[in-house]
The first five atom37 places (N, CA, C, CB, O) and aatype in JSON, in Angstrom:
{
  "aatype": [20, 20, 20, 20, 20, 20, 20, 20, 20, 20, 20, 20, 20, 20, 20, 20, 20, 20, 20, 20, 20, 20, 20, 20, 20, 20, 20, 20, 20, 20, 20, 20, 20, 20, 20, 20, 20, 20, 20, 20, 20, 20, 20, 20, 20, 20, 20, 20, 20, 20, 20, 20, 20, 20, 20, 20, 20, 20, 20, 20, 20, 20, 20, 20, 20, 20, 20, 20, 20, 20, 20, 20, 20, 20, 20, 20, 20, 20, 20, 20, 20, 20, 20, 20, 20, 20, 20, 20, 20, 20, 20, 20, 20, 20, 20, 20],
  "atom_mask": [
    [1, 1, 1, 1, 1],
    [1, 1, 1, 1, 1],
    [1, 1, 1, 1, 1],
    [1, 1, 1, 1, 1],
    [1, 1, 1, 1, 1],
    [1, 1, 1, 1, 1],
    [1, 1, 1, 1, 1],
    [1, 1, 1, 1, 1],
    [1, 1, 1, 1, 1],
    [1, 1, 1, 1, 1],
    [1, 1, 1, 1, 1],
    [1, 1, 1, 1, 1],
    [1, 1, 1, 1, 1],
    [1, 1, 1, 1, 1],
    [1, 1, 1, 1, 1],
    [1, 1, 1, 1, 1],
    [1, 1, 1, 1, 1],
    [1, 1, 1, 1, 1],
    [1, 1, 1, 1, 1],
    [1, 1, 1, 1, 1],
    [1, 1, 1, 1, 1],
    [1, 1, 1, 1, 1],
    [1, 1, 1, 1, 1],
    [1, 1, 1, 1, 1],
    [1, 1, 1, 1, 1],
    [1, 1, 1, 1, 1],
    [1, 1, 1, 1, 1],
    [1, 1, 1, 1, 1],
    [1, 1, 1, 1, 1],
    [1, 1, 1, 1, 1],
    [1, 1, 1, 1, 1],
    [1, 1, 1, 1, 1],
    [1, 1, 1, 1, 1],
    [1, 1, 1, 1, 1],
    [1, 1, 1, 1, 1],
    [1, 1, 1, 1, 1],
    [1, 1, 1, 1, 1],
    [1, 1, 1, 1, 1],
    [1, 1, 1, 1, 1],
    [1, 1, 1, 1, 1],
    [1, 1, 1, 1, 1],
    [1, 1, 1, 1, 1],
    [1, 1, 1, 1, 1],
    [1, 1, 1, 1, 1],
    [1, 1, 1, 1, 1],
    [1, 1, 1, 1, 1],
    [1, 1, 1, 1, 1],
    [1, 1, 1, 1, 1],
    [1, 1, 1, 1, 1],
    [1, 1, 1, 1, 1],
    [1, 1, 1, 1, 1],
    [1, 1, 1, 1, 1],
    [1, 1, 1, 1, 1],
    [1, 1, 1, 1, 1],
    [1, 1, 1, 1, 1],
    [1, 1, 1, 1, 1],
    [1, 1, 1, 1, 1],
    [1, 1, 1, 1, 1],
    [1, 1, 1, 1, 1],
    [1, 1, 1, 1, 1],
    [1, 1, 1, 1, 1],
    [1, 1, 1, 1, 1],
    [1, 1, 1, 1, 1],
    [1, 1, 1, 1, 1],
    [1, 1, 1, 1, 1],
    [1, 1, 1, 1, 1],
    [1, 1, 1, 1, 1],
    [1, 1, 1, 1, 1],
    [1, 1, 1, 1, 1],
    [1, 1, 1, 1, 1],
    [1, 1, 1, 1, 1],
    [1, 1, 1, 1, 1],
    [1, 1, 1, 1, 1],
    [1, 1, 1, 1, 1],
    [1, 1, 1, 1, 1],
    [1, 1, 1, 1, 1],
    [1, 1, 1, 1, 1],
    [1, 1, 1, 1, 1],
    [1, 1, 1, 1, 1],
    [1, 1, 1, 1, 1],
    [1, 1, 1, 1, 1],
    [1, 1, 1, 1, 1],
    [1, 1, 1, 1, 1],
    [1, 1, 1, 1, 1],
    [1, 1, 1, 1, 1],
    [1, 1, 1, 1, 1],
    [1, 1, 1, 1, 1],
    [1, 1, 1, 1, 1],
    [1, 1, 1, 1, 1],
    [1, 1, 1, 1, 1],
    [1, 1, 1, 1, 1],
    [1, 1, 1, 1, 1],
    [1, 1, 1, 1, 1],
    [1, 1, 1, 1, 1],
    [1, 1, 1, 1, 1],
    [1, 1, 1, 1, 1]
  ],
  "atom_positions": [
    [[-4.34, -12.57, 14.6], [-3.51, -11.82, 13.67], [-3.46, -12.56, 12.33], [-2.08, -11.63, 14.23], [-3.61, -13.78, 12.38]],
    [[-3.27, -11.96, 11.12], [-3.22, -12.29, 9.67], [-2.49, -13.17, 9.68], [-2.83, -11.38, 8.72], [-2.14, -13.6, 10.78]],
    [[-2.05, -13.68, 8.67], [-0.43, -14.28, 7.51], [-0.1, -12.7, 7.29], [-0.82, -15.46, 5.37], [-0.87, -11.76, 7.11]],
    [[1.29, -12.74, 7.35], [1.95, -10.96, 7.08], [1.61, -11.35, 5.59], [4.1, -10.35, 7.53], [1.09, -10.4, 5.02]],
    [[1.81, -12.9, 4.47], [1.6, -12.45, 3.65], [0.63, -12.49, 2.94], [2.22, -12.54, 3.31], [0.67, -12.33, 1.72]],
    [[-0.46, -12.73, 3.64], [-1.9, -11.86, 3.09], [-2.49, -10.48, 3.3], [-2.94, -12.48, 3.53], [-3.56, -10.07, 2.86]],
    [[-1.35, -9.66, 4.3], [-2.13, -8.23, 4.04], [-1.47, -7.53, 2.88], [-2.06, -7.16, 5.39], [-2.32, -6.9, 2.26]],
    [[-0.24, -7.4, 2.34], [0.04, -6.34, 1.42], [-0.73, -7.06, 0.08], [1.83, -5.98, 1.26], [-0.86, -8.28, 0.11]],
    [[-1.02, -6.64, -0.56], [-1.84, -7.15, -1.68], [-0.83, -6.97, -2.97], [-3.36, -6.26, -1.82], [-0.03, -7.8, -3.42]],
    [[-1.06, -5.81, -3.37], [-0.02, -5.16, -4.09], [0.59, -3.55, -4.38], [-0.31, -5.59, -5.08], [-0.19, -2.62, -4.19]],
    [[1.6, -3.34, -4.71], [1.82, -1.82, -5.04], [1.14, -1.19, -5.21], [2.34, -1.45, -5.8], [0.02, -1.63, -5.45]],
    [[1.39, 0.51, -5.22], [0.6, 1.2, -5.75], [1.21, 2.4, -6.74], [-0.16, 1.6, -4.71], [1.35, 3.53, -6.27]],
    [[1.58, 2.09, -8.19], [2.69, 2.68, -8.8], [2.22, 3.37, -9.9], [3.71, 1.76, -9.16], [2.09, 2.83, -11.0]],
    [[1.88, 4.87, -9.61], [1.2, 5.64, -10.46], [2.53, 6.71, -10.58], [-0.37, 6.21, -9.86], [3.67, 6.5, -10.16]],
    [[2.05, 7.8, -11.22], [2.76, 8.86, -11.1], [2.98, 9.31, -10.33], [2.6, 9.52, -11.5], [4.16, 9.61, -10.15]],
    [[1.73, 9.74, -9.11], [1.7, 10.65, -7.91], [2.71, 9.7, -6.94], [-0.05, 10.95, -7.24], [3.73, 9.98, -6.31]],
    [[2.1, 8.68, -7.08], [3.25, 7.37, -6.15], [4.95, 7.53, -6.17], [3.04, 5.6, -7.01], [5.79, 7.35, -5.3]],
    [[5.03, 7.87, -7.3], [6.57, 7.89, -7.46], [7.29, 9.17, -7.46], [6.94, 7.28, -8.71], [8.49, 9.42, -7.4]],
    [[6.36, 9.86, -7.53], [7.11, 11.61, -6.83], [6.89, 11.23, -5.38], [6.03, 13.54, -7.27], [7.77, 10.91, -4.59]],
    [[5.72, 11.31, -5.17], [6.39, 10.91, -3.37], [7.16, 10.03, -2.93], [5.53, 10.53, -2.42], [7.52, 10.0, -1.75]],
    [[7.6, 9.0, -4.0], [8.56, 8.31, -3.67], [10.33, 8.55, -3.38], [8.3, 7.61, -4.48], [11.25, 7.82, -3.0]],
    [[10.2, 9.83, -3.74], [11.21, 10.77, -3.71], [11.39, 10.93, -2.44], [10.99, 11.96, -4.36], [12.53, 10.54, -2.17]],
    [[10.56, 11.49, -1.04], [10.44, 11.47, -0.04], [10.3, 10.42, 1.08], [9.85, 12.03, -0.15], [10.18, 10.5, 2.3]],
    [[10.38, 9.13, -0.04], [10.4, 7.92, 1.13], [9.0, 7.51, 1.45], [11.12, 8.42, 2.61], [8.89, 6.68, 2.36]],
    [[8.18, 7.84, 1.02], [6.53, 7.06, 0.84], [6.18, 6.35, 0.19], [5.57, 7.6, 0.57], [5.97, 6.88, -0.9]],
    [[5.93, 5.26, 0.18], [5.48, 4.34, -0.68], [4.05, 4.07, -0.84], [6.05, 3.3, -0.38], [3.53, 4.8, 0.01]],
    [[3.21, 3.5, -1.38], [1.77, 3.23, -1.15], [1.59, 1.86, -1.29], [0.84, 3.96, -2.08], [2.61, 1.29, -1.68]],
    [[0.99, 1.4, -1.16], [0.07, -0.27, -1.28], [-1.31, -0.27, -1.16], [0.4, -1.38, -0.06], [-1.91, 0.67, -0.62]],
    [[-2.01, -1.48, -1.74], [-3.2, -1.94, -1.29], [-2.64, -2.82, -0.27], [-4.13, -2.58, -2.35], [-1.64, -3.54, -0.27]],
    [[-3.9, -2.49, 0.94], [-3.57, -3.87, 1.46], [-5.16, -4.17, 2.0], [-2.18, -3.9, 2.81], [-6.13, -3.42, 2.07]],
    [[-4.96, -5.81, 2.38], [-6.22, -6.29, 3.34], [-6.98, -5.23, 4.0], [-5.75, -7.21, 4.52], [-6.39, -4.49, 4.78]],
    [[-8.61, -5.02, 3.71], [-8.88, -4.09, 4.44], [-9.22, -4.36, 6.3], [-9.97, -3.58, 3.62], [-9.55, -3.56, 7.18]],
    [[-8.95, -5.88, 6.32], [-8.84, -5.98, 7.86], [-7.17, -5.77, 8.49], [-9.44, -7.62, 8.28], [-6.75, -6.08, 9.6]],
    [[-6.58, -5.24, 7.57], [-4.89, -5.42, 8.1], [-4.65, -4.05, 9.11], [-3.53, -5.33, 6.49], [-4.95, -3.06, 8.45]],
    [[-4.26, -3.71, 10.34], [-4.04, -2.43, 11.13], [-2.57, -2.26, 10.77], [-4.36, -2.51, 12.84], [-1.74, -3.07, 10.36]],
    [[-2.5, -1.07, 11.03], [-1.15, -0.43, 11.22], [0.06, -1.18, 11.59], [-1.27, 0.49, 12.18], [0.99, -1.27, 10.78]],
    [[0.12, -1.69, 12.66], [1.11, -2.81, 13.32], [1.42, -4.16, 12.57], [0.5, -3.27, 14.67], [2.55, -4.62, 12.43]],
    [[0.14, -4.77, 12.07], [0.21, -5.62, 11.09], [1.24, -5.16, 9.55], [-1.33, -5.82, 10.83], [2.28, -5.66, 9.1]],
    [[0.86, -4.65, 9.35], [1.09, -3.34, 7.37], [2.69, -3.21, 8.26], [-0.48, -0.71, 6.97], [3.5, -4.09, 8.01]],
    [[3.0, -2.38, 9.03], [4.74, -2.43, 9.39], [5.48, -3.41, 9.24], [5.11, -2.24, 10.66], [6.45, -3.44, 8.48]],
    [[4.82, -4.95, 10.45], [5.59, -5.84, 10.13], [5.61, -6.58, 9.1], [5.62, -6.4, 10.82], [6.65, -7.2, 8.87]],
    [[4.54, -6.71, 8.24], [4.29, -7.16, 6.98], [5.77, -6.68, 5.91], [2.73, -6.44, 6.53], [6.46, -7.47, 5.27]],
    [[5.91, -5.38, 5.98], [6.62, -4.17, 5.01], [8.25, -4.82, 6.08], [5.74, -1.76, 5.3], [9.12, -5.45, 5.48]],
    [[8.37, -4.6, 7.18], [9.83, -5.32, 7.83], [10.18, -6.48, 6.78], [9.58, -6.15, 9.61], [11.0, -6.36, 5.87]],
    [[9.49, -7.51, 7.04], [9.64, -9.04, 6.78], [9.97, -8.91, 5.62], [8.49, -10.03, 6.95], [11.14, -9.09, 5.29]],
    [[8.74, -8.48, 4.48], [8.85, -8.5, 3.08], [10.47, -7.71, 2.52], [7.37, -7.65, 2.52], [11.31, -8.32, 1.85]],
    [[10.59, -6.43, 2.92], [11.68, -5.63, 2.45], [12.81, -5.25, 2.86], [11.4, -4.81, 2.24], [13.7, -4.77, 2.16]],
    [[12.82, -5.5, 4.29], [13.92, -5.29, 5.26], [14.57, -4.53, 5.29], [14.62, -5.94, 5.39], [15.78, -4.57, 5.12]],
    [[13.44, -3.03, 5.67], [13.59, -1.55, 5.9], [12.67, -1.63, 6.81], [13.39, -0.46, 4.76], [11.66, -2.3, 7.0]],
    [[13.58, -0.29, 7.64], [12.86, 0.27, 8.76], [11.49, 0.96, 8.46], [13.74, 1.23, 9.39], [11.31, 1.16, 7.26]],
    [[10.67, 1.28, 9.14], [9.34, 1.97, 8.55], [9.63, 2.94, 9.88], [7.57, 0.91, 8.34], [10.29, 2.68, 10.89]],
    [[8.87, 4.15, 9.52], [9.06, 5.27, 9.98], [7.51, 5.05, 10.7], [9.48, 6.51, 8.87], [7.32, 4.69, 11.86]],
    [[6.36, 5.41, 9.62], [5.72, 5.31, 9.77], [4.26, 4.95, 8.86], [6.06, 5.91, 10.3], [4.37, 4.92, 7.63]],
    [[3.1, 4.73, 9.38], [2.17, 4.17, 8.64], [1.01, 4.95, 8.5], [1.89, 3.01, 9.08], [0.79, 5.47, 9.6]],
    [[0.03, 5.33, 7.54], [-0.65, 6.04, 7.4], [-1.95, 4.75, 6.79], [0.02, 7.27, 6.61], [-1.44, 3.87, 6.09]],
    [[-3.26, 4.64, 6.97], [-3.94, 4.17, 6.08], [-5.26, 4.95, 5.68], [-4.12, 2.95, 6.46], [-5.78, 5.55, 6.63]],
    [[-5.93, 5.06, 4.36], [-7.46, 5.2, 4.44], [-8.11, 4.07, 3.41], [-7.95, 6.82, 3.98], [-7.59, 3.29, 2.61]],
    [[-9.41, 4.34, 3.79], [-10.59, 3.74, 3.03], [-10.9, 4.46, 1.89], [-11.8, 3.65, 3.81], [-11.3, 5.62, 1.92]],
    [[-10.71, 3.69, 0.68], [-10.56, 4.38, -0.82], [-12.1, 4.07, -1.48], [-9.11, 3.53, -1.91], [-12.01, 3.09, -2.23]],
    [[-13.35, 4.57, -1.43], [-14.72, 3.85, -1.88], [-14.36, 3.78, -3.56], [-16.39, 4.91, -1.44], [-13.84, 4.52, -4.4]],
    [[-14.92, 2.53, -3.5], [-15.5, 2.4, -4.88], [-16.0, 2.71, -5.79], [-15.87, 2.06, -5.03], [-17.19, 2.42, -5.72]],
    [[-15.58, 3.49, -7.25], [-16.7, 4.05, -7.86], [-17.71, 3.62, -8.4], [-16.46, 4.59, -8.52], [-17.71, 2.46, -8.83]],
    [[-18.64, 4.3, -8.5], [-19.85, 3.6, -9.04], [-19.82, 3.59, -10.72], [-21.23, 4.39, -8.46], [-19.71, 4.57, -11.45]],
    [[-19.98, 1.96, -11.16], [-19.99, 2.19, -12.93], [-21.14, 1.58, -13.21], [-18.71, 1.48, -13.96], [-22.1, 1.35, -12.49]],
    [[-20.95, 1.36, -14.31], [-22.2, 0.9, -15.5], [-22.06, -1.01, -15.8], [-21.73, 1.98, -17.44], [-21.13, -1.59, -16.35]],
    [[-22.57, -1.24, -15.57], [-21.85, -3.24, -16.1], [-22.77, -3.4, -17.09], [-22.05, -5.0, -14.73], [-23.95, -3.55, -16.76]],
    [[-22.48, -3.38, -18.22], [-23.98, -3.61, -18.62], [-25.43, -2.64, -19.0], [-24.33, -4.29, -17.59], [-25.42, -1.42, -19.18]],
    [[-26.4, -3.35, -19.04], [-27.74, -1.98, -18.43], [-27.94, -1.71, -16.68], [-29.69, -2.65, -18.97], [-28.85, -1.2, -16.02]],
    [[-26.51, -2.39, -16.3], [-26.99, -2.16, -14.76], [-26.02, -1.73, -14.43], [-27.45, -3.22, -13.83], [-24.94, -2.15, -14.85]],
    [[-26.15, -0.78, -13.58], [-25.33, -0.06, -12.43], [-24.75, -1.02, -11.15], [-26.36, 1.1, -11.76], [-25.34, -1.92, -10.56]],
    [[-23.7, -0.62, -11.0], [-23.06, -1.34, -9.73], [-21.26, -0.65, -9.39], [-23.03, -3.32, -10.19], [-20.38, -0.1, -10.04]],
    [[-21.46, -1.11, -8.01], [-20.22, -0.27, -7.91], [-18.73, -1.38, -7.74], [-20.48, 0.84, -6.42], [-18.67, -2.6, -7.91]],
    [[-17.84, -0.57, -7.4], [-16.56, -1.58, -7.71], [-16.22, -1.73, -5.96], [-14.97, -0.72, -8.91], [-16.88, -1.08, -5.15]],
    [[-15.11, -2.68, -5.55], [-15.54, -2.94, -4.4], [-14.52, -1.6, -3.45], [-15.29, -4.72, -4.07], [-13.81, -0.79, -4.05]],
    [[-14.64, -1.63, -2.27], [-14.0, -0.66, -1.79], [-12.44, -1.36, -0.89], [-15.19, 0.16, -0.86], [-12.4, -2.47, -0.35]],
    [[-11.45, -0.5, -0.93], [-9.85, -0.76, -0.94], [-9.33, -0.19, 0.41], [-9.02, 0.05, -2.27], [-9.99, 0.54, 1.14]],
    [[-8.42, -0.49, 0.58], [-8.22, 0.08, 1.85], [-6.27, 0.18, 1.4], [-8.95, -1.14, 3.46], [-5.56, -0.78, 1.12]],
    [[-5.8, 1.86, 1.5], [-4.65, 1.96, 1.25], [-3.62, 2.64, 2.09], [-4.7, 2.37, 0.27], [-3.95, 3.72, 2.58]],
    [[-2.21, 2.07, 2.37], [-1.36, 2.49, 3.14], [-0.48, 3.11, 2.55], [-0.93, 1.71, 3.8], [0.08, 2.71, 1.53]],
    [[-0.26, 4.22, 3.17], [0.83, 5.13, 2.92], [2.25, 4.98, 4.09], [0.08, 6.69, 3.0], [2.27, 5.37, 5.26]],
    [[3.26, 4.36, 3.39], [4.34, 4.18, 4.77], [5.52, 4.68, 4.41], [4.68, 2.63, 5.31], [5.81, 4.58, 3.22]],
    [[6.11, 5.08, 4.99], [7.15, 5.95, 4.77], [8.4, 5.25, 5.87], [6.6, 7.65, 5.1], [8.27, 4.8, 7.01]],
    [[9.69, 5.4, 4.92], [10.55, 4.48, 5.47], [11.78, 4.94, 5.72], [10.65, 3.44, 4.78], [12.13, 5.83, 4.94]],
    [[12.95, 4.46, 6.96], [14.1, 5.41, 7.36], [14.7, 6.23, 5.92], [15.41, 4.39, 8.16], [14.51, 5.82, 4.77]],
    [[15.22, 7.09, 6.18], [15.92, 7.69, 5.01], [16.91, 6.79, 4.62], [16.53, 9.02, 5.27], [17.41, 5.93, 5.34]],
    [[17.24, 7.07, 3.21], [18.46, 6.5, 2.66], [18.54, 4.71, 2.21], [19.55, 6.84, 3.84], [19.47, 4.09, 1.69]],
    [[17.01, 4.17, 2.7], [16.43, 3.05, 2.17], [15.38, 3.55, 1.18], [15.86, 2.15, 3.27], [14.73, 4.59, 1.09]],
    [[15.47, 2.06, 0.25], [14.64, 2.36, -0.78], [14.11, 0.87, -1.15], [15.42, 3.19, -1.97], [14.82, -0.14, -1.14]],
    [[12.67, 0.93, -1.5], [12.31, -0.25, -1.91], [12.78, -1.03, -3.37], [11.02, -0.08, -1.84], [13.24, -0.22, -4.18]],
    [[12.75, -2.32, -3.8], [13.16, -2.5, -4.99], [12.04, -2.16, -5.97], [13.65, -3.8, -5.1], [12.46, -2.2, -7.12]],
    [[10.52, -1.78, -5.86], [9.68, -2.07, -6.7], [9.83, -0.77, -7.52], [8.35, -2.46, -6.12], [9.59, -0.76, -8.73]],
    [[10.16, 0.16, -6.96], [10.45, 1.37, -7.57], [11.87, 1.91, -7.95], [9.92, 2.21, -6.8], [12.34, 3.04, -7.9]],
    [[12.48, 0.51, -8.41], [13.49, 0.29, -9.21], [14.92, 0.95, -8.2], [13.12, 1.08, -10.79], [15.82, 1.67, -8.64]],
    [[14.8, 0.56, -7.1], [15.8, 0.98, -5.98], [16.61, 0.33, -6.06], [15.53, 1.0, -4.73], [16.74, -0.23, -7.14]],
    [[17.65, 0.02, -4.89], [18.27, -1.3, -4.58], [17.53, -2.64, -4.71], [18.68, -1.24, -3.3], [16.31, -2.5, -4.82]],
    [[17.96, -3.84, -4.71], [17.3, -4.82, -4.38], [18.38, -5.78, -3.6], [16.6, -5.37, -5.59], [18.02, -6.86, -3.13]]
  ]
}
């Protein structure tokens, strides 16, 4: 098993992120070797909210330009977790 604190990497705080944050979903990058069970207790420890539940996918990389050469960016792996009602994380300016 990981360090819990090497799988969350960091937030994921866009627009779309924070309307669903309305509903209690949050997003992250995390480790793309981190599972489900790992990413929960990671999100326990760190914030000390219940998690409902955990969702993850594999986000590919797009392909750009560096230069005269082509190459792509690396690929991410992101969790969607959603947490008891009526908790709220601090990163999205909640409680803390």
């Amino acid at each position: 098993m990981h360090k819990l604190s090497n799988i969350l990497i960091r937030p994921v705080v866009t627009e779309k992120s924070s309307i669903i944050g309305a509903d209690n979903i949050y997003s992250f990058i995390v480790s793309k070797s981190a599972n489900k069970h790992s990413i929960k207790l990671a999100i326990k420890k760190f914030y000390s909210v219940d998690v409902v539940s955990v969702n993850t996918t594999i986000v590919k990389g797009k392909v750009k330009r560096f230069g005269k050469s082509i190459g792509s960016r690396s690929d991410t792996k992101k969790a969607m977790i959603k947490i008891k009602d009526g908790q709220t994380l601090p990163i999205w300016g909640g409680e803390e």
